[in-house]
MDTraj code that builds the backbone (N, CA, C; nanometers):
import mdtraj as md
import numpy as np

residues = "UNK UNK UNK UNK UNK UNK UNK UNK UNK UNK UNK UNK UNK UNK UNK UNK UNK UNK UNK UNK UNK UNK UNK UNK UNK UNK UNK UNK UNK UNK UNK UNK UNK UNK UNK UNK UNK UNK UNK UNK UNK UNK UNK UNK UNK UNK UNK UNK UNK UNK UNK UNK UNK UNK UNK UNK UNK UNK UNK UNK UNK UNK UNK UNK UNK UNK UNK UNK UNK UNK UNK UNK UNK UNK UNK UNK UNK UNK UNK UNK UNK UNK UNK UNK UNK UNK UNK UNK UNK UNK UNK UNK UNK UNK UNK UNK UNK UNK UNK UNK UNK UNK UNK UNK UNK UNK UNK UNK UNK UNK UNK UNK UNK UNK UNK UNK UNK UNK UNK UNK UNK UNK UNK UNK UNK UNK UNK UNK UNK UNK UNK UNK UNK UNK UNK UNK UNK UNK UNK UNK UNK UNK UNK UNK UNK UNK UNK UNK UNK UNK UNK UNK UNK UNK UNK UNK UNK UNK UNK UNK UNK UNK UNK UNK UNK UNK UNK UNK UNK UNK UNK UNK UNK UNK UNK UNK UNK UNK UNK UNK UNK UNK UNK UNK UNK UNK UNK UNK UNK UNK UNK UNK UNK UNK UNK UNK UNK UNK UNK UNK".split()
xyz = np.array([
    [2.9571, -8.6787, -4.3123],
    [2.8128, -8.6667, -4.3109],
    [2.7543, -8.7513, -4.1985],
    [2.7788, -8.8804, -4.1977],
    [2.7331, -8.9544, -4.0935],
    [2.6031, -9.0490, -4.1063],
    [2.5936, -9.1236, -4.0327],
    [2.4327, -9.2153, -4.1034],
    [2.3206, -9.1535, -4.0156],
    [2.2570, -9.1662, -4.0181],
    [2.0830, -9.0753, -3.9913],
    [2.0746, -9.0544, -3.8321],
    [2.0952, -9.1458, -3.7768],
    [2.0715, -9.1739, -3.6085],
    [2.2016, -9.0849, -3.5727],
    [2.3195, -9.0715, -3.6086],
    [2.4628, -8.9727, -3.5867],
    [2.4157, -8.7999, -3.6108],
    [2.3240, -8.7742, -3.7451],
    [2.3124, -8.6566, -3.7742],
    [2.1698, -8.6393, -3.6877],
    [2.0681, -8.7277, -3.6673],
    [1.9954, -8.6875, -3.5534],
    [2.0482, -8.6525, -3.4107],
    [2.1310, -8.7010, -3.4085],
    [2.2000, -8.6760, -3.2488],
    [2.2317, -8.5271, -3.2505],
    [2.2916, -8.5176, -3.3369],
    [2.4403, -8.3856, -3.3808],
    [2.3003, -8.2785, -3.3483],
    [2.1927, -8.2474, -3.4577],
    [2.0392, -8.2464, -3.4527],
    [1.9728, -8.2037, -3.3321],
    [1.9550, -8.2840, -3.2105],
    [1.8648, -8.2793, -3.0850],
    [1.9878, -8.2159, -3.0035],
    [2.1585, -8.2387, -3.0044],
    [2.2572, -8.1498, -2.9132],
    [2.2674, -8.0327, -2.9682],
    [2.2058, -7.9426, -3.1062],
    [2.2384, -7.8745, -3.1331],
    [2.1799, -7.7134, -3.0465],
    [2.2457, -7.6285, -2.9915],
    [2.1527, -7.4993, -2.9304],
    [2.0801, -7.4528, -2.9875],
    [1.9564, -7.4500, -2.8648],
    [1.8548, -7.3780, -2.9345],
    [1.7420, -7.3951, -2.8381],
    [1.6336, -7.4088, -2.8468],
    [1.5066, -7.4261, -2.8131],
    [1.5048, -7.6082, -2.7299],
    [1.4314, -7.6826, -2.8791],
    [1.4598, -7.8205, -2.8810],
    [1.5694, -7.8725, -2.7421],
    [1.7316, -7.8301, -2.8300],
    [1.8368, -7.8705, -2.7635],
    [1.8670, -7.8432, -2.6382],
    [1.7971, -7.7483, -2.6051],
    [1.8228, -7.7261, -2.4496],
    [1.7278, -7.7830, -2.3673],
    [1.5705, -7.7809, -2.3776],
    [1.4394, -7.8852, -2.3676],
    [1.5163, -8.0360, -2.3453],
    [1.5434, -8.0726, -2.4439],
    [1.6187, -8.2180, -2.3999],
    [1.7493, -8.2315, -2.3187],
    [1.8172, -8.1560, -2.3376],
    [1.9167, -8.1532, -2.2483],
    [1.8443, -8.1460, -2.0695],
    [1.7877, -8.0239, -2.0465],
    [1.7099, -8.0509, -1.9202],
    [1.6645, -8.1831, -1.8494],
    [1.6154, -8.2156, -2.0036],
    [1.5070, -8.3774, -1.9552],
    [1.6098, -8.4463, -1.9520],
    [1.7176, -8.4667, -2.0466],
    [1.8306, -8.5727, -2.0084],
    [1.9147, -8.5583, -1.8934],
    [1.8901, -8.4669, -1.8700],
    [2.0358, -8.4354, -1.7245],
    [1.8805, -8.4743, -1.5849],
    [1.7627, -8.4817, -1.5860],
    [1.6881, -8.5069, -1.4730],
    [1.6238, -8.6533, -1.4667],
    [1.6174, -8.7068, -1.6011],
    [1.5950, -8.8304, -1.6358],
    [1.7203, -8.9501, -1.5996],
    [1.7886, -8.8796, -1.6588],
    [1.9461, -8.9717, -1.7393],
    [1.8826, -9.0993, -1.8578],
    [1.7977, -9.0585, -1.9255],
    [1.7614, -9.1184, -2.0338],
    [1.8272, -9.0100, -2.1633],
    [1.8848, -9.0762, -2.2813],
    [1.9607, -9.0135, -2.3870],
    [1.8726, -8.8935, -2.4868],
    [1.9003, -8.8065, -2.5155],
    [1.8456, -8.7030, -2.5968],
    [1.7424, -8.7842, -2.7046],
    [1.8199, -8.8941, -2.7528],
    [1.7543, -8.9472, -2.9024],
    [1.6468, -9.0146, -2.8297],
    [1.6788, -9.1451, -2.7139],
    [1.5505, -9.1948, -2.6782],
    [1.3985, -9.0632, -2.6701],
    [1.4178, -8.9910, -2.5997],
    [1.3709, -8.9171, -2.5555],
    [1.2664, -8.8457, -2.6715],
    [1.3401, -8.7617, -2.7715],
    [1.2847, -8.7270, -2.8968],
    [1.2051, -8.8459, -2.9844],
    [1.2559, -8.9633, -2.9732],
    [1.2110, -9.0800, -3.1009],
    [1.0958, -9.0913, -2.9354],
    [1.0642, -9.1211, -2.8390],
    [0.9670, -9.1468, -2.7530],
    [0.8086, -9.0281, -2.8264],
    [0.8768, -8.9148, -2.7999],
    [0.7901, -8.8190, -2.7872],
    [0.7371, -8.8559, -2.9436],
    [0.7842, -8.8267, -3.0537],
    [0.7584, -8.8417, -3.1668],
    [0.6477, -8.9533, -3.2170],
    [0.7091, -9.0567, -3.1314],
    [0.6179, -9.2112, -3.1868],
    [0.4968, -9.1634, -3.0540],
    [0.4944, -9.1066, -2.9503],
    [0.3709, -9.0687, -2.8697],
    [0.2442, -8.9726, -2.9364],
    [0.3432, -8.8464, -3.0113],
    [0.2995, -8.7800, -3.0545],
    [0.2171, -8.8564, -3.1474],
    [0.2844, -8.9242, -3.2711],
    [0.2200, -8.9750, -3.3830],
    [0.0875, -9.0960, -3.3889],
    [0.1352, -9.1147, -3.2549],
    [0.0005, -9.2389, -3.2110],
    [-0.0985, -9.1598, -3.1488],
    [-0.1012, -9.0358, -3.0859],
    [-0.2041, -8.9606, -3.0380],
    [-0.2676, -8.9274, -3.1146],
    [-0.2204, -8.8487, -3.2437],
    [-0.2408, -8.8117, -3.3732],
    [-0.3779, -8.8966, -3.4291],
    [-0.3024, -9.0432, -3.4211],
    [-0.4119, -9.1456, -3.4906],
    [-0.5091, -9.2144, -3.4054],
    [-0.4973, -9.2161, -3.3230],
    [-0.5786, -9.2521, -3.1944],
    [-0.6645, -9.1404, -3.0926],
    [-0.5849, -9.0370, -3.0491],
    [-0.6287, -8.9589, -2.9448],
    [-0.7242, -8.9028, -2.9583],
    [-0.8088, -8.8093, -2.8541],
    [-0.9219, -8.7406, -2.8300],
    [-0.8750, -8.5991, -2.8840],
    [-0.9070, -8.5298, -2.9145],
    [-0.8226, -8.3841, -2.9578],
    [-0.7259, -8.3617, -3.0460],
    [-0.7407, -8.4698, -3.1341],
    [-0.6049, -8.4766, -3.2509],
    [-0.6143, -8.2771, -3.3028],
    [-0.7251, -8.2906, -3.3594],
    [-0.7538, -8.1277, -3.4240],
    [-0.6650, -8.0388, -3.3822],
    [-0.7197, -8.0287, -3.2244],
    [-0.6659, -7.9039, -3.1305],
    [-0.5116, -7.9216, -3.1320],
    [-0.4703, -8.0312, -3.1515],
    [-0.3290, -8.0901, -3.0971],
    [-0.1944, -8.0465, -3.2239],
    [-0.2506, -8.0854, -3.3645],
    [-0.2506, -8.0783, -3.4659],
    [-0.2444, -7.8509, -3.5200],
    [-0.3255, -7.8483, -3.4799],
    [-0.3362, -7.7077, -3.4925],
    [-0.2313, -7.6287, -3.3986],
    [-0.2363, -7.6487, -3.3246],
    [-0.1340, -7.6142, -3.1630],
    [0.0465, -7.6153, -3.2598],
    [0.0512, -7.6891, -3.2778],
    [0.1617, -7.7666, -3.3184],
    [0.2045, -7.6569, -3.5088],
    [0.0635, -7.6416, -3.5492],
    [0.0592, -7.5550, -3.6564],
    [0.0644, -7.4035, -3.6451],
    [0.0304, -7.3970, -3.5302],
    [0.0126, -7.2541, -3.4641],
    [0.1350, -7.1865, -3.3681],
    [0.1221, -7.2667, -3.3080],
    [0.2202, -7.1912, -3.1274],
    [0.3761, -7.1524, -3.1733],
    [0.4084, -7.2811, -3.2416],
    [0.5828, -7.2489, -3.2636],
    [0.5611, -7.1345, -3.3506],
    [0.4847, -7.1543, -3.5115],
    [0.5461, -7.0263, -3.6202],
    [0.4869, -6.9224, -3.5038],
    [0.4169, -6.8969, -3.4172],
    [0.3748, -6.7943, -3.4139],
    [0.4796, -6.7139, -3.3234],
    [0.5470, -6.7897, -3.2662],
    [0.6489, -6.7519, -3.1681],
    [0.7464, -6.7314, -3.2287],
    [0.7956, -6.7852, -3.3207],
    [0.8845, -6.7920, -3.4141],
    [0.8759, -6.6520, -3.5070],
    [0.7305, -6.6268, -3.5129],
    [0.7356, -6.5127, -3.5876],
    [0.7562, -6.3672, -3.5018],
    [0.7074, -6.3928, -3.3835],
    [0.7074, -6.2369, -3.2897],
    [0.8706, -6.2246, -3.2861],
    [0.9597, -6.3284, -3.2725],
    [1.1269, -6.2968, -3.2982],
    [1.1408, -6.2676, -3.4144],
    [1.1211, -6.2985, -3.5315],
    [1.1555, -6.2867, -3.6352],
    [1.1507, -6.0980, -3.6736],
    [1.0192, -6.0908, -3.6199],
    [0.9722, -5.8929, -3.6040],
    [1.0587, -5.8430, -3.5447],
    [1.0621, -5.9011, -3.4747],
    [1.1584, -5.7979, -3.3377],
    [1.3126, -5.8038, -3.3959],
    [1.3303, -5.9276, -3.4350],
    [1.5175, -5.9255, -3.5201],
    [1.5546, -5.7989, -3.6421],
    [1.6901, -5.7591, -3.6723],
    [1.6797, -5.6641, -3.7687],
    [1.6591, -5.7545, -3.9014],
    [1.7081, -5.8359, -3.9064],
    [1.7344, -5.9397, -4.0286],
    [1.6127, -5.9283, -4.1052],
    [1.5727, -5.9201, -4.2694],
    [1.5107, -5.9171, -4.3364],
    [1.4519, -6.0637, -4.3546],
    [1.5235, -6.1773, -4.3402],
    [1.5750, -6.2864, -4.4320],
    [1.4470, -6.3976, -4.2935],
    [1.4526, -6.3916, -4.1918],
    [1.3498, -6.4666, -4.1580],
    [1.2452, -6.4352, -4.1269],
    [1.2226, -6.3013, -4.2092],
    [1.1270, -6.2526, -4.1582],
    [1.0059, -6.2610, -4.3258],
    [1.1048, -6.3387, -4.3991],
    [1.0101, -6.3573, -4.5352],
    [0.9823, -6.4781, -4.5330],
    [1.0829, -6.5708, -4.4349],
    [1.0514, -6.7180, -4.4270],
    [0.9460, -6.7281, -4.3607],
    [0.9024, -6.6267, -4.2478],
    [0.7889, -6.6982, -4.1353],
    [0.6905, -6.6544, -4.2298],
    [0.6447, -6.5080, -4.3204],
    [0.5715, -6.4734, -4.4318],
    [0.4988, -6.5686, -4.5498],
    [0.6190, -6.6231, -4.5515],
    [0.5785, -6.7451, -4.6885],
    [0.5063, -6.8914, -4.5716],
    [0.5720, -6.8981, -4.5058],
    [0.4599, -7.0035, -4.4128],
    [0.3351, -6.9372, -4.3799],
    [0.2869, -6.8442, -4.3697],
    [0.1897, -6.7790, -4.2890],
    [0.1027, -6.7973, -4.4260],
    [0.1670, -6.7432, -4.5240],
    [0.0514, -6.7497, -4.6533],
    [0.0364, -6.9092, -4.7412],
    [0.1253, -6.9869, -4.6634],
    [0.0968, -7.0895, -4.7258],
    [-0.0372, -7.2190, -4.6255],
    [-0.0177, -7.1559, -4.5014],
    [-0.0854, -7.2053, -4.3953],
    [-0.2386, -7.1476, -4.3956],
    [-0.2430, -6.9745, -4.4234],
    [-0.3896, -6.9152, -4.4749],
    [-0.4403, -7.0483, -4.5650],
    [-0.3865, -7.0173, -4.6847],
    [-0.4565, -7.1050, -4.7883],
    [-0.4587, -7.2441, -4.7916],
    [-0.3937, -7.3188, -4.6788],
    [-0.3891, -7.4387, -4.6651],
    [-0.5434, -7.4285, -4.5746],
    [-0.5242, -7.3433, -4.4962],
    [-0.6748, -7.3305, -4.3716],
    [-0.7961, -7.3228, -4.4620],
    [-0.7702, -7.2689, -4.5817],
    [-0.9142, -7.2302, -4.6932],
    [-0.9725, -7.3368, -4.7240],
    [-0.8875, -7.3763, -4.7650],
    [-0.8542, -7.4857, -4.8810],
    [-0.9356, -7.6213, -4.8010],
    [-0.8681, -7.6284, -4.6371],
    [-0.9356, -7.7412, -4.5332],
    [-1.0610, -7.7123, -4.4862],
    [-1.0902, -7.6210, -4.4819],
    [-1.2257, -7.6014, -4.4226],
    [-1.3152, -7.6269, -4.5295],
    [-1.3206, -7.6390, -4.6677],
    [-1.3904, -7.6787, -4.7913],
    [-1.3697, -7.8135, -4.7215],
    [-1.2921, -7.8577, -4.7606],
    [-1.2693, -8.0775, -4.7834],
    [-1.2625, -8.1268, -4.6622],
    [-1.2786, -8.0432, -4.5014],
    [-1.2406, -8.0752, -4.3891],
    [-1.3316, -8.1933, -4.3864],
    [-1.4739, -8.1813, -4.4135],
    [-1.6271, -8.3053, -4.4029],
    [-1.5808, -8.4185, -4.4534],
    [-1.5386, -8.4244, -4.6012],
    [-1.4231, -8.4938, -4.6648],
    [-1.3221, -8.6193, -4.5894],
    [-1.2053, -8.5491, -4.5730],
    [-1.0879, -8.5704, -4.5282],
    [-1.1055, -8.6172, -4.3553],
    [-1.1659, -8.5588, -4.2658],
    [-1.1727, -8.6049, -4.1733],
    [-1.2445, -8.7356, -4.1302],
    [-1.2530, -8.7655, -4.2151],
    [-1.2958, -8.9576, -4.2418],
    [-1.1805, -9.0305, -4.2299],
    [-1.0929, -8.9878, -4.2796],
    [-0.9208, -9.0555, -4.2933],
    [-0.8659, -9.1050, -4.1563],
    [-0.8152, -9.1943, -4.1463],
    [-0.8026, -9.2178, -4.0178],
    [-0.6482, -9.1503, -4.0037],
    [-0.5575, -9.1220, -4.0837],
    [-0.4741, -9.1183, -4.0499],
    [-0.4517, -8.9399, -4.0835],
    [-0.5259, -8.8481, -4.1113],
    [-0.5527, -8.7064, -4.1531],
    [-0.5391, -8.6271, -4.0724],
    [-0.4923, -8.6509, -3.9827],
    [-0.4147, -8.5659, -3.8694],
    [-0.3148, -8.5739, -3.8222],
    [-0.2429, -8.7121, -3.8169],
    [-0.0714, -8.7600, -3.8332],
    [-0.0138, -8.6793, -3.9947],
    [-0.0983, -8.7125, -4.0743],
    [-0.0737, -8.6462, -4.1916],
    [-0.0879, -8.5198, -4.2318],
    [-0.1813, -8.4338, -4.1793],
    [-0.1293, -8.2950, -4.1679],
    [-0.0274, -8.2401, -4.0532],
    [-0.0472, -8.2780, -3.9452],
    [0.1061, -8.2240, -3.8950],
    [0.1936, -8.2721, -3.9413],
    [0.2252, -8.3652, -4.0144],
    [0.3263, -8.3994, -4.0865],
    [0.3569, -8.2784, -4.1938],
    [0.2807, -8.2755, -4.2582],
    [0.2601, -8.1421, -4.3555],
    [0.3457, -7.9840, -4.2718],
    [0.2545, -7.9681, -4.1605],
    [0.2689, -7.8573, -4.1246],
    [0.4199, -7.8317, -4.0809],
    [0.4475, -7.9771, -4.0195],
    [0.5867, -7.9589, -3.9977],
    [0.6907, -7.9830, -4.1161],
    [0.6550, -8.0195, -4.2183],
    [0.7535, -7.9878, -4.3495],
    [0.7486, -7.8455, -4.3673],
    [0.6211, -7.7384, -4.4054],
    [0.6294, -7.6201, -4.3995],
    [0.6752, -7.5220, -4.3228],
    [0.7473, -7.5898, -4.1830],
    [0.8112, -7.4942, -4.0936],
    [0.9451, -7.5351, -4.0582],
    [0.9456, -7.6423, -4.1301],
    [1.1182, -7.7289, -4.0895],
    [1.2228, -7.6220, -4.1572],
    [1.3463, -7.6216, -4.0728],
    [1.4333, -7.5169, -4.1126],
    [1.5265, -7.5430, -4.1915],
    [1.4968, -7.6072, -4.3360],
    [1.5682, -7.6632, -4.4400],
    [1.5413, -7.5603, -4.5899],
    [1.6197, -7.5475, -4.6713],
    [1.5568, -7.4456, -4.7619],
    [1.4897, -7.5513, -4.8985],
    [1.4470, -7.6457, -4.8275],
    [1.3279, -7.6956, -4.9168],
    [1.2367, -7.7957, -4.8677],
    [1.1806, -7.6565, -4.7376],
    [1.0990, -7.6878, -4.6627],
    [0.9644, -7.6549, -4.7746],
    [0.8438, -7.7277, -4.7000],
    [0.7051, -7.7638, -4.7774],
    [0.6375, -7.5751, -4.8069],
    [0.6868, -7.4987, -4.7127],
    [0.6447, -7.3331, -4.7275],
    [0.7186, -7.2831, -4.8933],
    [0.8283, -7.2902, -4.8688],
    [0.9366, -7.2723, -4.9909],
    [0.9020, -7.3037, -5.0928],
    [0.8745, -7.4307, -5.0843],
    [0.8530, -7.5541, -5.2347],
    [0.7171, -7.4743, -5.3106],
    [0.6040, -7.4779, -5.2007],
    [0.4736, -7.4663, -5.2361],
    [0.4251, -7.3169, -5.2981],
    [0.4818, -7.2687, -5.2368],
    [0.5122, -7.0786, -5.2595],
    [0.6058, -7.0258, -5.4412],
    [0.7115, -7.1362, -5.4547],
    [0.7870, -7.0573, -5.5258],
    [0.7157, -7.2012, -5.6461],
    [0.6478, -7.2993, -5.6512],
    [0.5746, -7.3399, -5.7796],
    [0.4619, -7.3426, -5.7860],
    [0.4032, -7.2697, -5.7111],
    [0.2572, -7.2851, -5.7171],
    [0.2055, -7.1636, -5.6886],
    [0.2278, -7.1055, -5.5722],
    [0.1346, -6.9747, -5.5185],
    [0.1946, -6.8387, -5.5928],
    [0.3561, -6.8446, -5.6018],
    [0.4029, -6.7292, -5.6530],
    [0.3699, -6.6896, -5.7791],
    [0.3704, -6.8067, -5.9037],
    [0.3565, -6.8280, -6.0221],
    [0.1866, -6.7917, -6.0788],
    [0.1100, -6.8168, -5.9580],
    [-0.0669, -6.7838, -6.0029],
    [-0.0499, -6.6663, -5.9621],
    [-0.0291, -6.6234, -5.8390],
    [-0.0063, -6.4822, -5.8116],
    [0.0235, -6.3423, -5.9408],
    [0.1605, -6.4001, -6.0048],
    [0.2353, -6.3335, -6.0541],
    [0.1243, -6.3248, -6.2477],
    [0.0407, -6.4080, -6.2225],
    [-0.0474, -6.4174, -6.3795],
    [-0.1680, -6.3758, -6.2917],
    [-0.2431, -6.3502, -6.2115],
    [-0.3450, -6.3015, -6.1468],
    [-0.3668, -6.2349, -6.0792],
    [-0.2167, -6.1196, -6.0217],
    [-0.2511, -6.0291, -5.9509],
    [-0.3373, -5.9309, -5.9912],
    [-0.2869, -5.8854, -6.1332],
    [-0.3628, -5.7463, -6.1913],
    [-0.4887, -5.7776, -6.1658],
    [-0.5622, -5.8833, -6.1940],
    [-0.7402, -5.9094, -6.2214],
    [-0.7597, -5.9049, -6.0767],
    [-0.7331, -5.9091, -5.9686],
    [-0.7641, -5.9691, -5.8438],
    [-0.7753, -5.8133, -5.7881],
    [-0.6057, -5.7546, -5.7959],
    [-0.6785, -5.5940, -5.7532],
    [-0.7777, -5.5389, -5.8206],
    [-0.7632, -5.5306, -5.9133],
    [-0.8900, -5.4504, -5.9628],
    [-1.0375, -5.4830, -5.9046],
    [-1.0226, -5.6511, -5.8898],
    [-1.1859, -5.6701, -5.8426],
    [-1.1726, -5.5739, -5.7209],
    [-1.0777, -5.6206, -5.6652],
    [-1.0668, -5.6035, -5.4816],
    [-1.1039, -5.4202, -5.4767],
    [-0.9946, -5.3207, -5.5810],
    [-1.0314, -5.2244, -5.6262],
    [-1.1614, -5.2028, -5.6463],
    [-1.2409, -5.2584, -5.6892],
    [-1.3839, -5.1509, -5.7361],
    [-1.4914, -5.2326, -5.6318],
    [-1.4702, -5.3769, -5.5627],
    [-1.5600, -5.4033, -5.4593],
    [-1.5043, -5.2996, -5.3742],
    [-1.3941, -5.2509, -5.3328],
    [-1.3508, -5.1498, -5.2173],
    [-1.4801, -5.0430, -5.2528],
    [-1.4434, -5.0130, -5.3900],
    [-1.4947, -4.8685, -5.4370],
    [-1.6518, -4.8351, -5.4404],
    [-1.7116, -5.0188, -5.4505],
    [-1.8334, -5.0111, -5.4316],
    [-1.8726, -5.0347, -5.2468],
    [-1.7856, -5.0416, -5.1544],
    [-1.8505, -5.1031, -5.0475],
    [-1.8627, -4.9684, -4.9862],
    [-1.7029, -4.8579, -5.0538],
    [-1.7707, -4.7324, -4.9793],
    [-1.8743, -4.6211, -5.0010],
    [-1.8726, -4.6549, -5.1125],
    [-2.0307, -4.5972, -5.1932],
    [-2.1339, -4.6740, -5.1410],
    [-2.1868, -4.7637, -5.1173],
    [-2.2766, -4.8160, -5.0059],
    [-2.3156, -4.7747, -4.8822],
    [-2.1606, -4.7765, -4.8032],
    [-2.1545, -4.6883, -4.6628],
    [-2.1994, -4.5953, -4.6822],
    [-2.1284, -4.4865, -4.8036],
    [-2.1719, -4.3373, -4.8071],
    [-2.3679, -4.3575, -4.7966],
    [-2.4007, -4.4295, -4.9125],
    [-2.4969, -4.4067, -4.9010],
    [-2.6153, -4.4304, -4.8183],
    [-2.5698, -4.5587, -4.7350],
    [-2.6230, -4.6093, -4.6239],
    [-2.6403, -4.5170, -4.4992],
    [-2.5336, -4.4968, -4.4992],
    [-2.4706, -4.3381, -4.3702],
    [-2.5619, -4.2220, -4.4107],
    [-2.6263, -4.1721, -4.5685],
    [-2.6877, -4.0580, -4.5948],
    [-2.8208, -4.0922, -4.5544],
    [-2.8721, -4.2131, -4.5705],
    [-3.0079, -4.2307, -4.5454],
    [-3.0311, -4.2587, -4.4407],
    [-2.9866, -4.3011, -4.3328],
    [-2.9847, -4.3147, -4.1901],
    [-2.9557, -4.1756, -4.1672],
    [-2.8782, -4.0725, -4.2035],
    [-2.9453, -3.9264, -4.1129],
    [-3.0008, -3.8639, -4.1765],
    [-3.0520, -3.8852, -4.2981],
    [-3.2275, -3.8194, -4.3702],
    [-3.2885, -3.8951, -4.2758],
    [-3.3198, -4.0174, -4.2306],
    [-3.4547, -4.0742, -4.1674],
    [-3.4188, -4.0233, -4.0431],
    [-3.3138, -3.9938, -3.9312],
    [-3.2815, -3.9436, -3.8549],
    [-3.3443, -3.7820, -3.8371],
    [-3.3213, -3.6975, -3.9167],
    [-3.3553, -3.5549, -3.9308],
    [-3.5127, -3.5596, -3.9814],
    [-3.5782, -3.6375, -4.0701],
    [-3.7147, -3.6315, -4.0691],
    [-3.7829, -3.7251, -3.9532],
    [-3.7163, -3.7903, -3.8841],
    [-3.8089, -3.8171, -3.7563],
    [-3.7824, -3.7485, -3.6483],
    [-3.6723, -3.6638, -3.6236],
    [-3.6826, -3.6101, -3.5271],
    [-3.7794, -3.4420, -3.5600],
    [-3.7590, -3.3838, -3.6856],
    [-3.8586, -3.3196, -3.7079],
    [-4.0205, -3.3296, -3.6788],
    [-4.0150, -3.4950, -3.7502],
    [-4.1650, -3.5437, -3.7150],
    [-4.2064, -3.5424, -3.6222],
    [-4.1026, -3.5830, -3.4844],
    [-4.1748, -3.5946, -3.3467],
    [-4.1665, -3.4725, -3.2756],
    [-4.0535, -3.3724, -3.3039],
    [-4.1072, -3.1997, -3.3023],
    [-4.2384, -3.1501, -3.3284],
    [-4.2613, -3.1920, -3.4301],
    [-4.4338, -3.1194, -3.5057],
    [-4.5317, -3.2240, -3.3952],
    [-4.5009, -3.2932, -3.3530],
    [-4.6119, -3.4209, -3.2975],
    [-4.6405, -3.3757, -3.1275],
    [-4.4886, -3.3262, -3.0886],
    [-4.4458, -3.3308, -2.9259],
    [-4.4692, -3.2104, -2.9252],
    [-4.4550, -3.0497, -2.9908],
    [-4.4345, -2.9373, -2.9122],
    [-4.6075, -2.8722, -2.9226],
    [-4.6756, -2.9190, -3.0312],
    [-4.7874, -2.8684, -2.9445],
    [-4.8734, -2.9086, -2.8242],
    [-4.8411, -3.0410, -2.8095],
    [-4.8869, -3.1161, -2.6875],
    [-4.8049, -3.0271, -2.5296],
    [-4.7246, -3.0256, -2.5371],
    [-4.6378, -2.9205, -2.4764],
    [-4.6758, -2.8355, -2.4271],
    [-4.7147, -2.7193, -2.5557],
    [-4.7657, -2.5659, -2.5166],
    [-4.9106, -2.5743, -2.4720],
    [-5.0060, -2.7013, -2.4992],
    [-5.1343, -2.7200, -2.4114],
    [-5.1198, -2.7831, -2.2947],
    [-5.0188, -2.8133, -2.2102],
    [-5.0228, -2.8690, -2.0651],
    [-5.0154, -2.7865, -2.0123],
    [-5.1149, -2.8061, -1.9041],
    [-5.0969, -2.7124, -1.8246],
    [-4.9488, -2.7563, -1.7102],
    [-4.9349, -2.5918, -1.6582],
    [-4.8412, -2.6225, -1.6050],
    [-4.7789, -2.6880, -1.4380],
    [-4.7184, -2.6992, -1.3970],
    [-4.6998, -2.7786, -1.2748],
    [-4.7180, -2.7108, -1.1801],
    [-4.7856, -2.7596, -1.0664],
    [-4.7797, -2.6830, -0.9491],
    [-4.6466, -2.7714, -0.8703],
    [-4.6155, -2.6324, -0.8024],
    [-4.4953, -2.6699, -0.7051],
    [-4.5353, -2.7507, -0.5645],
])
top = md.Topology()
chain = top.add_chain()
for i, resn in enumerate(residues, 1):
    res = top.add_residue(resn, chain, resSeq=i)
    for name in ("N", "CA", "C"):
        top.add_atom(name, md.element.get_by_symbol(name[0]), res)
traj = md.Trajectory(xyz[None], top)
């Protein structure tokens, strides 16, 4: 197994994305993979709590990878990561709901932006009891699975009422359509047949 700083190494040399990123920087630097990662990390995490743009930085970081992560995942035949990037996506919606209520709140915290990318990156870490996994299969799946029926149905008959609205919205906009253009027929064509006509 190895002690923590051995399996981080094994970790940052492993192929991939990451591992090749540092490898670059280590072969142009000649500074070690781990310095390099533990640098960025403790930079990252002090920007977090300090910097101008934590939000944007924070979000970026919540955004750019799954999202990239997910256009491969589509394009792969594999079923299997393509439910993992799914269950992050719906756990990240309702995390976004959920923040924009308590954002006035929470953004008082000094440390509420080290602490949600912290978050965000448990929900995308590639462990199978990552924060997407955990949160999905005791919490979201389980309300889901006792509240779907009531939820379609609303969703069902607001559908059913929004297009009965349209319909009817759509009927009365070309009744007022067809009685004003009638109206300005009866208004415009006898004015019409009394002008005299143009000389050339």
């Amino acid at each position: 197994m190895g002690t923590v700083p051995q399996r981080l190494q094994r970790l940052l040399e492993h192929p991939g994305p990451l591992g090749d990123l540092l490898g670059r920087l280590e072969a142009r630097t000649g500074v070690r993979r781990l310095y390099l990662a533990t640098g960025s990390v403790t930079f990252l995490g002090l920007y977090l709590v300090f910097g101008y743009g934590a939000s944007l930085l924070c979000n970026l970081i919540g955004f750019a990878y799954p999202a990239y992560v997910s256009i491969k995942a589509i394009e792969s035949s594999s079923k299997e990561d393509d439910t993992t990037w799914l269950t992050y996506w719906v756990v990240y919606g309702i995390f976004s709901v959920a923040e924009f209520f308590s954002d006035i709140f929470l953004y008082w915290f000094p440390f509420y932006y080290a602490g949600k990318c912290l978050f965000l990156l448990w929900c995308m870490a590639p462990v199978s009891w990552n924060g997407s996994q955990v949160l999905y299969q005791n919490i979201i799946r389980p309300w889901f699975l006792r509240h779907h029926r009531t939820v379609d149905s609303v969703l069902g008959n607001l559908s059913a009422k929004a297009l009965d609205t349209a319909s009817s919205v759509t009927r009365q906009v070309l009744q007022t359509l067809i009685s004003s253009r009638a109206r300005l027929t009866a208004e415009v064509a006898p004015q019409l047949s009394l002008s005299p006509p143009e000389q050339p």
